[in-house]
N, C-alpha and C positions, 0 to 999 in steps of 0.2 A: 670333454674327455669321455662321458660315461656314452654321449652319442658312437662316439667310436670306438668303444666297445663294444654297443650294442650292435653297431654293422658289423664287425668282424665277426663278432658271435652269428649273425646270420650266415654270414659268407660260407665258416664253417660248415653249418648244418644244413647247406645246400649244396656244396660240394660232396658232403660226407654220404657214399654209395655202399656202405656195408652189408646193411639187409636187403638190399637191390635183387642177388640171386634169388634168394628166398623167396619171395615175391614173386620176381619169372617162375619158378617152378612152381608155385601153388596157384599160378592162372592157369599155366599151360595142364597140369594135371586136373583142373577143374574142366575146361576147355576139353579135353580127351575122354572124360569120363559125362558130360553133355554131348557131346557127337555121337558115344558110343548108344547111349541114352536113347539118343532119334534115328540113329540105327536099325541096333536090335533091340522092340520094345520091352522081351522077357527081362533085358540087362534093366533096364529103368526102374524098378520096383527094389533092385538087390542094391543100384546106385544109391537112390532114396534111402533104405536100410543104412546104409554105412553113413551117408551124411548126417542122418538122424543122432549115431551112436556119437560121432565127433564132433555134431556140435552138442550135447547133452555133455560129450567129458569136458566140451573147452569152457562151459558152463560152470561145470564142479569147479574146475579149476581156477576159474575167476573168481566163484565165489570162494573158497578154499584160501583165495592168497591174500582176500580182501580182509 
């Protein structure tokens, strides 16, 4: 019994696409801000700036919730 619960319990949380968008839109907004990046190189330094600033807050944050 506790076997077939543990497949179900799988089955769920392989079907389950909730955070799936979320996901597409932080590759493809990664993906658009690297193109823009090997573009135009002046944008790459201001990219760099910002990825620095988010992941230092997602940082805090981790540690913050820990």
């Amino acid at each position: 019994m506790k076997t077939l619960k543990n497949t179900l319990l799988k089955l769920r949380i392989l079907r389950d696409t909730k955070g799936q968008d979320l996901i597409e839109y932080a590759l493809m907004a990664g993906f658009v801000a690297v193109a823009a990046g090997a573009i135009m190189p002046t944008v790459s330094t201001n990219i760099s700036i910002i990825f620095s600033k988010v992941s230092v807050s997602m940082s805090a944050a981790a540690n913050q919730g820990s």
